[in-house]
C-alpha positions as CSV (number, residue, x, y, z in Angstrom):
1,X,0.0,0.0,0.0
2,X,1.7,3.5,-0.9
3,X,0.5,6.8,-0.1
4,X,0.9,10.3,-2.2
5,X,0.3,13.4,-1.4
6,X,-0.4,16.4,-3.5
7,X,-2.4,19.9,-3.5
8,X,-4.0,21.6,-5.6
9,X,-4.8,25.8,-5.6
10,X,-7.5,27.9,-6.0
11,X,-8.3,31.4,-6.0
12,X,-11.8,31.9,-5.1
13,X,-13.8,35.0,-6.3
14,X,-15.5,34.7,-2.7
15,X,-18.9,33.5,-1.0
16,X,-21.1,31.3,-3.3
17,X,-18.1,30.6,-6.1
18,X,-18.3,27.2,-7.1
19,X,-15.7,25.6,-8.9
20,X,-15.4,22.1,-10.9
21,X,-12.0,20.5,-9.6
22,X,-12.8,17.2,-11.1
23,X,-9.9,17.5,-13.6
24,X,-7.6,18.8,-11.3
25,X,-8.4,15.5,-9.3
26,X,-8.3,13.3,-11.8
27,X,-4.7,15.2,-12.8
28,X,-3.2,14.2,-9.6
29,X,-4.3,10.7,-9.9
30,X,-3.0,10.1,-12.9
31,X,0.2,11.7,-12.2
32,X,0.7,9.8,-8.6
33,X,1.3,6.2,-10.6
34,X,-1.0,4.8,-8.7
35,X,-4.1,2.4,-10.8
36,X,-6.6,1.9,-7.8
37,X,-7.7,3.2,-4.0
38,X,-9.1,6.1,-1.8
39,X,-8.4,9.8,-2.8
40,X,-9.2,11.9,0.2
41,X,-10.0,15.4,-0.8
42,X,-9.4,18.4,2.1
43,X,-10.0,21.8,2.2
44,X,-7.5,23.6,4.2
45,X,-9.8,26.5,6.0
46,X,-13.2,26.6,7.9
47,X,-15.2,28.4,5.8
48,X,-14.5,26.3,2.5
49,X,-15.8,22.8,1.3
50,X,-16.0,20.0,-1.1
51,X,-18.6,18.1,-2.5
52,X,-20.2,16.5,-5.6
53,X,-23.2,18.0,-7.9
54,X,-24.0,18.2,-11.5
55,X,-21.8,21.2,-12.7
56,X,-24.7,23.0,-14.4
57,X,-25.6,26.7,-14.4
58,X,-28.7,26.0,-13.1
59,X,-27.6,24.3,-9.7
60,X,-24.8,26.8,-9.7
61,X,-27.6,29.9,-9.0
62,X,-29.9,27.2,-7.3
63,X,-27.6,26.0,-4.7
64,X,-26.3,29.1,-3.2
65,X,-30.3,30.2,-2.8
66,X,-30.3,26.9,-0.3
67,X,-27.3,27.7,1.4
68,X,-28.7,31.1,2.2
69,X,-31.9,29.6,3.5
70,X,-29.7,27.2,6.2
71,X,-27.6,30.3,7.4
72,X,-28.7,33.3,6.0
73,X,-27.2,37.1,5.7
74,X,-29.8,39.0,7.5
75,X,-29.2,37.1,10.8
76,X,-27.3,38.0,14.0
77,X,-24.1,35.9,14.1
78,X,-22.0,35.9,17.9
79,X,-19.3,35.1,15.4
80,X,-19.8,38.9,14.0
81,X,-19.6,40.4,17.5
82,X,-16.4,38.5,18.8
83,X,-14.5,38.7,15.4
84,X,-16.0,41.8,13.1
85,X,-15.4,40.0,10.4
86,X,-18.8,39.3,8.8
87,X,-18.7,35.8,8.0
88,X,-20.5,33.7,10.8
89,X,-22.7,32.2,8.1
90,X,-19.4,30.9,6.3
91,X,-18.5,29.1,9.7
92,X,-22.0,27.7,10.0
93,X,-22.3,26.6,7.0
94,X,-19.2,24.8,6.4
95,X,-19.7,23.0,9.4
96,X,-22.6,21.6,8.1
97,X,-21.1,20.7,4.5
98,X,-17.5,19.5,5.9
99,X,-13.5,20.1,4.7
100,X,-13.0,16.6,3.3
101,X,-14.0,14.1,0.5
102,X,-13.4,10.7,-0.1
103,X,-14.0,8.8,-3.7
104,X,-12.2,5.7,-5.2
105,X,-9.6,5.5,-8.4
106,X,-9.5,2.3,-10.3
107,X,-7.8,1.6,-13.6
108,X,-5.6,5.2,-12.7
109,X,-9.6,6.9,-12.8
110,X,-11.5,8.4,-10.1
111,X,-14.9,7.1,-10.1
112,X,-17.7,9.7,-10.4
113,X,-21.2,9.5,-12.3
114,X,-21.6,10.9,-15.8
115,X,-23.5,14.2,-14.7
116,X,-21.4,13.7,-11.1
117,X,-18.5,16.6,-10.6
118,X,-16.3,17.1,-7.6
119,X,-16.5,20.6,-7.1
120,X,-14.8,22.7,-4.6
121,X,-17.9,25.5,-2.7
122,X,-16.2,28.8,-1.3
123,X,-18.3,30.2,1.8
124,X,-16.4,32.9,2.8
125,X,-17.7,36.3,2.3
126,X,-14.6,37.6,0.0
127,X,-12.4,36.2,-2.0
128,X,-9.6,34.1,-0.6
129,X,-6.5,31.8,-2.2
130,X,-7.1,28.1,-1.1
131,X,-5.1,25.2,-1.0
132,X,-6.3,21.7,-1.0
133,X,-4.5,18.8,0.5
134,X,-5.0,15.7,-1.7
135,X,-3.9,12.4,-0.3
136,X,-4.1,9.0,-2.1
137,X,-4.0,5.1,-0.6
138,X,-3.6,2.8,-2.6
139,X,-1.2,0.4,-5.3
């Protein structure tokens, strides 16, 4: 079993940006030598995540409407009163989605469904350079 370790960088054009990584993924796969396991995806930050959705532009304006409705702007955050900084949604809301991903490689592939994309969600209320920590198991 051999592990590799790779990142991959964003800059984000802040809160609600949504990015396809699933090429960058795949990229790092491919170049790691490795045919089949676990790529574990991680977003280094707390008000960042990663996910799966159909990369479409009509879940790109749909799914930041949701977010909004689970945390949204026009509510009193104690995050805002310790820290004056605006982005207590970005906290909660990251919480909720999570910093990491897991999906399988096999045959040097990541495994994903034909309308499935790994994309990367920035919560944060301004713009912000990222860096994600990709780590792969397997032979």
């Amino acid at each position: 079993m051999a592990i590799y370790n790779s990142e991959i960088s964003l800059k984000s054009k802040g809160e609600n940006d949504i990015i396809d990584i699933t090429e960058d993924v795949q990229n790092v796969v491919s170049n790691s030598g490795l045919k089949e396991g676990l790529c574990n995806l991680f977003v280094v930050g707390s008000t960042a995540t990663i996910s799966t959705m159909e990369y479409d532009n009509g879940l790109i304006h749909d799914f930041p409407k949701i977010l909004d409705k689970i945390a949204p702007k026009n509510q009193e955050y104690k995050h805002h009163l310790t820290w004056h900084d605006d982005n207590g949604r970005s906290h909660c809301k990251a919480t909720l989605m999570g910093a990491s991903f897991t999906l399988p490689f096999q045959n040097g592939r990541i495994i994903h469904g034909t309308w499935q994309q790994i994309v990367f969600i920035e919560l944060d209320t301004r713009s912000r350079n990222r860096n994600l920590v990709v780590q792969l198991v397997g032979e």
